[in-house]
HTML snippet that shows the backbone in 3Dmol.js (N, CA, C, O; Angstrom):
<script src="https://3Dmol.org/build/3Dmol-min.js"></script>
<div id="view" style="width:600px;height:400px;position:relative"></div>
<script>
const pdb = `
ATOM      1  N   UNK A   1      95.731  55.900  98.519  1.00  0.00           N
ATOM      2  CA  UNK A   1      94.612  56.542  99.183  1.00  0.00           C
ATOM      3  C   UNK A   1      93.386  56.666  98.270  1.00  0.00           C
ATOM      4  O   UNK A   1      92.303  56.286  98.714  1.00  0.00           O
ATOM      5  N   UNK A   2      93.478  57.216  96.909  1.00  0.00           N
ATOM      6  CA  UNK A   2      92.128  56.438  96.239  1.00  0.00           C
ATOM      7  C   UNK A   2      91.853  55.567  95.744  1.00  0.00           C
ATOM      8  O   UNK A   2      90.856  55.453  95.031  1.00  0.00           O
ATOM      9  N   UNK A   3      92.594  54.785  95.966  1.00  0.00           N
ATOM     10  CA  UNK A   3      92.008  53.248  95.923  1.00  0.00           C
ATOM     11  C   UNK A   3      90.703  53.021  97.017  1.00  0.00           C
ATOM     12  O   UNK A   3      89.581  52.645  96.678  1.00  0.00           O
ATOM     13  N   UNK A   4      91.050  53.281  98.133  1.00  0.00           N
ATOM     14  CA  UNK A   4      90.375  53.127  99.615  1.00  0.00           C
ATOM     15  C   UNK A   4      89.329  54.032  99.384  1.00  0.00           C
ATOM     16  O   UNK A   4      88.250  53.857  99.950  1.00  0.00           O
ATOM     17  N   UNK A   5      89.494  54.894  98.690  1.00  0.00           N
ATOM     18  CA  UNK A   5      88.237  56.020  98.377  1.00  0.00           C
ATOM     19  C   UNK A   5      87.130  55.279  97.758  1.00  0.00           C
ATOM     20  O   UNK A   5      85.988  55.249  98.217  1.00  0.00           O
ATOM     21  N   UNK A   6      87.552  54.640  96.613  1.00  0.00           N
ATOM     22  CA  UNK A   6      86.837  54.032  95.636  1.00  0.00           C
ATOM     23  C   UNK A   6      86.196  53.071  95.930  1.00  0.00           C
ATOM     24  O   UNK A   6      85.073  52.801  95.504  1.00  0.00           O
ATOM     25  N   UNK A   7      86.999  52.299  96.877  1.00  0.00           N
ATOM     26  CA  UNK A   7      86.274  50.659  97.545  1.00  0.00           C
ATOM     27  C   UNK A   7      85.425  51.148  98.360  1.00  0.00           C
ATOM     28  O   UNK A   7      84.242  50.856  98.182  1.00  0.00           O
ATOM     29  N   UNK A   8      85.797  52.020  99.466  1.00  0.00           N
ATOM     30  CA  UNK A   8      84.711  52.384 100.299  1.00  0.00           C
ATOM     31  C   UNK A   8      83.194  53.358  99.818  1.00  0.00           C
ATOM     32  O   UNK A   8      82.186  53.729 100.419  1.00  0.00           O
ATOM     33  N   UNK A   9      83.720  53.490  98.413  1.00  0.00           N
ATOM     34  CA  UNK A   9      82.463  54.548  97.789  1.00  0.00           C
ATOM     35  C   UNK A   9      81.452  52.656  96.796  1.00  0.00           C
ATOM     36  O   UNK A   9      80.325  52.201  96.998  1.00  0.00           O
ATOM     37  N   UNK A  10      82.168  52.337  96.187  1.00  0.00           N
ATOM     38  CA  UNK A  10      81.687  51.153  95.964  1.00  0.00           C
ATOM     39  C   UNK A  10      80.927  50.215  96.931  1.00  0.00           C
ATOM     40  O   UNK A  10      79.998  49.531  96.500  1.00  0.00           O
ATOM     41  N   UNK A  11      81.356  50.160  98.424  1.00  0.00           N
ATOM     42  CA  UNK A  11      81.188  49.304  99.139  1.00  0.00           C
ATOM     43  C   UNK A  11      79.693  49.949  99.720  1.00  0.00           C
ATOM     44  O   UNK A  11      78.896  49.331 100.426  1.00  0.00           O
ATOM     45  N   UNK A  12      79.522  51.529  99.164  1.00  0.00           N
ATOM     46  CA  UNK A  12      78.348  51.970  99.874  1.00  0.00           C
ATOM     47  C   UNK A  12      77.429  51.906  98.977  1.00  0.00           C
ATOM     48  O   UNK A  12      76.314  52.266  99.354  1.00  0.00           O
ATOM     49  N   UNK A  13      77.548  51.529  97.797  1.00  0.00           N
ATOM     50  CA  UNK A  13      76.708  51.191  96.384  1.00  0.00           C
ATOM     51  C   UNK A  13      75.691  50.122  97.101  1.00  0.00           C
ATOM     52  O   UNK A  13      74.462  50.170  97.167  1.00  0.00           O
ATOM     53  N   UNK A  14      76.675  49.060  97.657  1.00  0.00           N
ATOM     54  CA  UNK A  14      76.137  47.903  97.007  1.00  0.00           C
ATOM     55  C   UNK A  14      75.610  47.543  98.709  1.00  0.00           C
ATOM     56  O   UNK A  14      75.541  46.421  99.211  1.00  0.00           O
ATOM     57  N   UNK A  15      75.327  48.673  99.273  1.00  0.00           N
ATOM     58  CA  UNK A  15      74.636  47.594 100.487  1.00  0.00           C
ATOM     59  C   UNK A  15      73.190  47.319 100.817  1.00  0.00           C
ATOM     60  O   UNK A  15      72.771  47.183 101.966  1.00  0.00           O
ATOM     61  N   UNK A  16      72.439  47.246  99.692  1.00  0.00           N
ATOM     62  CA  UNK A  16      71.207  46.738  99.560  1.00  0.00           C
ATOM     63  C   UNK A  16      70.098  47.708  99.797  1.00  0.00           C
ATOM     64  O   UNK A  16      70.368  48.909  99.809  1.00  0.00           O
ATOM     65  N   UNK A  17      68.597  47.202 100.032  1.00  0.00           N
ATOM     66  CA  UNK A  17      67.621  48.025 100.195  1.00  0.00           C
ATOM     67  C   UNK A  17      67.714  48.219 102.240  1.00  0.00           C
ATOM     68  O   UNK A  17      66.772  48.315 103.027  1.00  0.00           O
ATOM     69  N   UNK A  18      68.644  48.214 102.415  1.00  0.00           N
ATOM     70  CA  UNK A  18      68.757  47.703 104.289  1.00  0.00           C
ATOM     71  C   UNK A  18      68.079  49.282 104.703  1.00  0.00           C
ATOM     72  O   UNK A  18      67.144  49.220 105.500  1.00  0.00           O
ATOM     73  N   UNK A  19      68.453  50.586 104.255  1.00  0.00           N
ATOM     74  CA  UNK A  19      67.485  51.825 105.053  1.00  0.00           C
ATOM     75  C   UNK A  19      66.225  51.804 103.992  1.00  0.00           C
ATOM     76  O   UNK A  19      65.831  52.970 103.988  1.00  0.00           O
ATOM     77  N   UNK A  20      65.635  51.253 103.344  1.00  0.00           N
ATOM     78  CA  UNK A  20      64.591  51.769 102.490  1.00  0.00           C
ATOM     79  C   UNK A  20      63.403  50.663 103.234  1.00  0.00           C
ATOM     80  O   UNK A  20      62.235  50.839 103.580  1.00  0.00           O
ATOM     81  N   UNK A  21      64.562  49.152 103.299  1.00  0.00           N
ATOM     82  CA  UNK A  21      63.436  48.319 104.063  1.00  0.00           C
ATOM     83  C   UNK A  21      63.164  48.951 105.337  1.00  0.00           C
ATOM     84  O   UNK A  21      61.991  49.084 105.685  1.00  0.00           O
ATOM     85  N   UNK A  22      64.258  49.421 106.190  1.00  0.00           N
ATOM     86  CA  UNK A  22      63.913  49.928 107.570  1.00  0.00           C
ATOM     87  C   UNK A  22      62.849  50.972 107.613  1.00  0.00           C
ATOM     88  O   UNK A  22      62.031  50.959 108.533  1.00  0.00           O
ATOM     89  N   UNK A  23      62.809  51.895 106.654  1.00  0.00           N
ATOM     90  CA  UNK A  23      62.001  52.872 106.463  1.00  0.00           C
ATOM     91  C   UNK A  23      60.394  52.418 106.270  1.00  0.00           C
ATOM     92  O   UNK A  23      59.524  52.858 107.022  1.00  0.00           O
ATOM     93  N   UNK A  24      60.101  51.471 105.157  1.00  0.00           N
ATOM     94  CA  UNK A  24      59.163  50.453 105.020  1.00  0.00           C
ATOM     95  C   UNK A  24      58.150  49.673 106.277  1.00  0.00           C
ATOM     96  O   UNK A  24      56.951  49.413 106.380  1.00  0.00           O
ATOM     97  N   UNK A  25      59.281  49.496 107.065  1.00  0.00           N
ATOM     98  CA  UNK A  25      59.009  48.640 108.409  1.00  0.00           C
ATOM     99  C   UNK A  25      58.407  49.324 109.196  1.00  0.00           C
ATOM    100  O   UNK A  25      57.379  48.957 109.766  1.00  0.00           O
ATOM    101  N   UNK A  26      59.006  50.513 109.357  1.00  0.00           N
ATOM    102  CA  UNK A  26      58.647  51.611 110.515  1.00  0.00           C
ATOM    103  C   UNK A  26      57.356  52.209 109.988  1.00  0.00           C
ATOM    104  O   UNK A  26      56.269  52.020 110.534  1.00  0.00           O
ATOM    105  N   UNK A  27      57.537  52.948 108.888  1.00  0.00           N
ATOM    106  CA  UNK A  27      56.055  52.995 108.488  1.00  0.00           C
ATOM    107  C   UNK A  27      54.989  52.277 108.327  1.00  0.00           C
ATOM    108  O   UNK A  27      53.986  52.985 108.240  1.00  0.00           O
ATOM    109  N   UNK A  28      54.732  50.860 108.230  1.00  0.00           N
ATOM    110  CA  UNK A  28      54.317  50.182 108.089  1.00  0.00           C
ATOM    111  C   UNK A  28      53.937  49.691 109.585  1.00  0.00           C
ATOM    112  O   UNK A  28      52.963  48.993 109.868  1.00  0.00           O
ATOM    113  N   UNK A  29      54.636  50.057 110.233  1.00  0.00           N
ATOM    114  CA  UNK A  29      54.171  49.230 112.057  1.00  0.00           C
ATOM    115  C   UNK A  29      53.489  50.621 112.527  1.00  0.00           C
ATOM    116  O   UNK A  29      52.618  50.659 113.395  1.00  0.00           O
ATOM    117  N   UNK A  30      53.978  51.735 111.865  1.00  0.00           N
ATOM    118  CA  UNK A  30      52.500  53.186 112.646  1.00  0.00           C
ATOM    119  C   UNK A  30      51.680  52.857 111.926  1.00  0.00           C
ATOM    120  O   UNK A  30      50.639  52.507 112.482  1.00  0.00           O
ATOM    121  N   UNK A  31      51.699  52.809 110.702  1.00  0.00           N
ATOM    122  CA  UNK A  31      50.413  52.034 109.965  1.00  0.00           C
ATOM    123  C   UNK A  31      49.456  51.325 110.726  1.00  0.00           C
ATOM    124  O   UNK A  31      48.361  51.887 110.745  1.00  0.00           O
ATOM    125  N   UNK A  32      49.526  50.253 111.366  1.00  0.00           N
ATOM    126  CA  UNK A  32      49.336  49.372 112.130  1.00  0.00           C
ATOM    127  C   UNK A  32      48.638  49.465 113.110  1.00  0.00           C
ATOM    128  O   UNK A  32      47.581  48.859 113.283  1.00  0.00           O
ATOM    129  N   UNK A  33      49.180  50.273 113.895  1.00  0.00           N
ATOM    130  CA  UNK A  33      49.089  50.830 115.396  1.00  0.00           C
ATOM    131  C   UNK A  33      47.990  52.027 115.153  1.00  0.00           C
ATOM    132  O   UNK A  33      47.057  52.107 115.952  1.00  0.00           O
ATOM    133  N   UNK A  34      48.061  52.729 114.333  1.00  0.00           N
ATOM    134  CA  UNK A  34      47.095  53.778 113.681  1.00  0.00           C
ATOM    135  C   UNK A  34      45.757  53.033 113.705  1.00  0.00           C
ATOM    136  O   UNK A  34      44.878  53.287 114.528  1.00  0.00           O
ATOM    137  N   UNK A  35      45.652  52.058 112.712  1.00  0.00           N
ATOM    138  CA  UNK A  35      44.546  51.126 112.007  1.00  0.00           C
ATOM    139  C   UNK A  35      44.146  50.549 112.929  1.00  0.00           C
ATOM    140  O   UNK A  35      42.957  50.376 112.662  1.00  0.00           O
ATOM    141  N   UNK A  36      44.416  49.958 114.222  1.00  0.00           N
ATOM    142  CA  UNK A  36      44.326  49.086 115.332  1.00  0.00           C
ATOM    143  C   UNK A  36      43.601  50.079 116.410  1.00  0.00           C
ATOM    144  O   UNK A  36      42.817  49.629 117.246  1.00  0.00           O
ATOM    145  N   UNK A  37      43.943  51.530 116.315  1.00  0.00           N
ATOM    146  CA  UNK A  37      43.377  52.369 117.223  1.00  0.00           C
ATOM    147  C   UNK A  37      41.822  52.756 116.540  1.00  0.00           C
ATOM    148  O   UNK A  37      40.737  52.800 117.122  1.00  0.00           O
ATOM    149  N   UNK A  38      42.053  52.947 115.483  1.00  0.00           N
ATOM    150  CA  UNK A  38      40.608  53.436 114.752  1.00  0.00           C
ATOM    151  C   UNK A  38      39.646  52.592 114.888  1.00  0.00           C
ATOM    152  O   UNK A  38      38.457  52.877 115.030  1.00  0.00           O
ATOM    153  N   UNK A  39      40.172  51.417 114.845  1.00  0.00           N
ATOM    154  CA  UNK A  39      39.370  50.419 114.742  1.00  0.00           C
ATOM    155  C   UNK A  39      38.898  49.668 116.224  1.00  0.00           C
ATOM    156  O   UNK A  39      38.040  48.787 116.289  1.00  0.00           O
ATOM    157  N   UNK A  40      39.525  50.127 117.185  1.00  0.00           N
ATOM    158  CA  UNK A  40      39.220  49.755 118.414  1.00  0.00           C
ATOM    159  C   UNK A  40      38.809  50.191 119.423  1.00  0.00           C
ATOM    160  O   UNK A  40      38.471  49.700 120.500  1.00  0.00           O
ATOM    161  N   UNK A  41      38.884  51.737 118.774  1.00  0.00           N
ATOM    162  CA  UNK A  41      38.349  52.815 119.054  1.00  0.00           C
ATOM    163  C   UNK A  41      36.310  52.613 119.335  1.00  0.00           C
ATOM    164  O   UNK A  41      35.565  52.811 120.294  1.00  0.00           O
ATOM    165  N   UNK A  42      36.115  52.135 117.912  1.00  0.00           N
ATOM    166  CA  UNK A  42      34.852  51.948 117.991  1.00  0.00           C
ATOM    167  C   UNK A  42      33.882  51.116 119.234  1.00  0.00           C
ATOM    168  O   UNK A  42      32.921  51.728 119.701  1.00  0.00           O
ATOM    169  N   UNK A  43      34.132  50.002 119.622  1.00  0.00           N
ATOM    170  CA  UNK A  43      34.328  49.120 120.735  1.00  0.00           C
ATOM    171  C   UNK A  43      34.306  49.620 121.677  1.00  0.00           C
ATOM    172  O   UNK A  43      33.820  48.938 122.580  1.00  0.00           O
ATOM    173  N   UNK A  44      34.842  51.221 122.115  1.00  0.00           N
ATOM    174  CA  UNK A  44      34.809  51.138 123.578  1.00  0.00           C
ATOM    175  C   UNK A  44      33.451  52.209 123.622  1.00  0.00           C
ATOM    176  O   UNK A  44      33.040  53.099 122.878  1.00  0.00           O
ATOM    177  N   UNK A  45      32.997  51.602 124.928  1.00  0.00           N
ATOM    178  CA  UNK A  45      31.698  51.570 125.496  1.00  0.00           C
ATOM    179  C   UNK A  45      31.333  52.949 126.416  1.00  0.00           C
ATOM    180  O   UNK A  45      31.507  52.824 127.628  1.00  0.00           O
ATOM    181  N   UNK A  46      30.881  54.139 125.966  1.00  0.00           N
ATOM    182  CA  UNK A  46      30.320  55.151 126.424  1.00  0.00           C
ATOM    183  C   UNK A  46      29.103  55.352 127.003  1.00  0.00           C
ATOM    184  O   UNK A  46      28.505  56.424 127.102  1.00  0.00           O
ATOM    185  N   UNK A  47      28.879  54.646 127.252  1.00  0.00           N
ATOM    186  CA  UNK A  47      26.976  54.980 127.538  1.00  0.00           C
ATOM    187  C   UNK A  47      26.290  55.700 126.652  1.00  0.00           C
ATOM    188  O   UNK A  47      25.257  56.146 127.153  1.00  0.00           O
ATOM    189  N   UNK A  48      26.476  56.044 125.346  1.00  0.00           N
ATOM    190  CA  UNK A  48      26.102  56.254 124.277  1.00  0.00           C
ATOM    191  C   UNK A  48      25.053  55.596 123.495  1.00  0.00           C
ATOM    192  O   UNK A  48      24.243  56.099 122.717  1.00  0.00           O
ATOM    193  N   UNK A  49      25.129  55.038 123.656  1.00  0.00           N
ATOM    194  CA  UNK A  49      24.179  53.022 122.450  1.00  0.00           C
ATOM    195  C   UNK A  49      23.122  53.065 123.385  1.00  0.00           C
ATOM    196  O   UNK A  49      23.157  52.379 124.407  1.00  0.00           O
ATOM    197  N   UNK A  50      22.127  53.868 123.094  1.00  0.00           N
ATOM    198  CA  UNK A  50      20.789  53.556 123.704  1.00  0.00           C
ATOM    199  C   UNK A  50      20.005  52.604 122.644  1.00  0.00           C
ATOM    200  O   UNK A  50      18.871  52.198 122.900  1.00  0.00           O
TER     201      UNK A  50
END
`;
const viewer = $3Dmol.createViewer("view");
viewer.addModel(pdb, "pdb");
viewer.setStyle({}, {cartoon: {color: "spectrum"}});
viewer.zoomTo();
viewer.render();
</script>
């Protein structure tokens, strides 16, 4: 039984950047969507611009 402890504590070492990239991604796409609104924001047409 700690054998199985050990492999499965090992096996959680080594499984890469897989939640840090996910984390990355997600922030990075509100990023996005944020920057895309600000910016497109400007563009829309109020009857303002005399």
């Amino acid at each position: 039984m700690p054998e199985t402890v050990t492999l499965l504590a090992a096996a959680s070492d080594q499984q890469g950047p897989g939640d840090t990239l996910r984390i990355v991604l997600v922030v990075s796409m509100a990023g996005v969507v944020l920057l895309a609104w600000f910016l497109l924001r400007g563009y829309r047409d109020n009857d303002h611009n005399d």
